[in-house]
C-alpha positions, -999 to 999 in steps of 0.1 A, spaced: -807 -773 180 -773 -768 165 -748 -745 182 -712 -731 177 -688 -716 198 -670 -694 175 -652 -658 167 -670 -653 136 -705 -656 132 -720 -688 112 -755 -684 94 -755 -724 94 -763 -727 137 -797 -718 156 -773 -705 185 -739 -686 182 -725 -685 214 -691 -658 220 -676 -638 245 -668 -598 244 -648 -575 266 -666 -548 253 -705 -548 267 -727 -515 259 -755 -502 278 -773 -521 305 -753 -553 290 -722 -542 312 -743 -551 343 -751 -590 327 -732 -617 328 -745 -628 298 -775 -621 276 -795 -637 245 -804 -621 218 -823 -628 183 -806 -619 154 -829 -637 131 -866 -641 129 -884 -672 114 -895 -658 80 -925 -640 79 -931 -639 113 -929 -611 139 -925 -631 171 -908 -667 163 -869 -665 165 -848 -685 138 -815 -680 155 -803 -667 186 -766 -653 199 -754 -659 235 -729 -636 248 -706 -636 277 -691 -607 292 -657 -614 297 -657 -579 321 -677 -592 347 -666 -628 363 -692 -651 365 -691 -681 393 -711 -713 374 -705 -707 343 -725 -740 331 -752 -727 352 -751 -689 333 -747 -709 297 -781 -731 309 -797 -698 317 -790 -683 285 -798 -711 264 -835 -715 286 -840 -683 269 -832 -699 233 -860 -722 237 -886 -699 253 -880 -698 289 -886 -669 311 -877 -661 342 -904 -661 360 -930 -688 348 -950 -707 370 -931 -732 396 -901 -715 382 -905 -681 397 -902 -692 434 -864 -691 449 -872 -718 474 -890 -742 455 -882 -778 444 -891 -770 410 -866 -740 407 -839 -745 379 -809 -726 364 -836 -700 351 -833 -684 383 -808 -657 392 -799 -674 425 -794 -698 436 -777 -708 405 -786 -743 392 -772 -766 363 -805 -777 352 -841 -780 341 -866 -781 364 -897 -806 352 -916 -777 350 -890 -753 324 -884 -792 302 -927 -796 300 -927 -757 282 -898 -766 263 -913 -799 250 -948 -779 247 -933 -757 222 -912 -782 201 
């Protein structure tokens, strides 16, 4: 996976990663948020490249733990998948909302290497 933490957007990177003052919508209720902005060609459900975006209007606490949410999302990860949907388990990770972990649990790195 490359990445790039940049002001303007670079078609070269799987993930653009940037921060706006100026959410929309439901987005000014996120911290941050991932979106697709490029689908594998000729496909309608695999993802090429993704953006992850910060709002800058809403103060996060961890924000390693809200960039290794987002980029769970990058590779696949949900929310709420298996192990990883309990708030009290040992298997919980920074896919969870709270609390908010730095990393992978075993369970979120077997999906990722399952997919790649």
């Amino acid at each position: 996976m490359s990445t790039s933490l940049n002001k303007t957007y670079n078609k070269q990177v799987d993930v653009w990663a940037y921060g706006t003052w100026k959410p929309t919508g439901d987005q000014t209720r996120w911290y941050a948020w991932a979106k697709c902005v490029k689908m594998v060609s000729g496909s309608k459900t695999k993802c090429d490249q993704f953006t992850i975006v910060f709002n800058h209007k809403l103060p996060h606490s961890n924000y390693k733990a809200l960039a290794c949410h987002e980029t769970g999302h990058t590779v696949g990860l949900g929310h709420e998948s298996g192990k990883n949907s309990s708030f009290t388990s040992a298997a919980r990770s920074c896919l969870r909302a709270s609390p908010d972990h730095n990393y992978y649990s075993n369970h979120d790195k077997s999906h990722i290497n399952g997919r790649y």
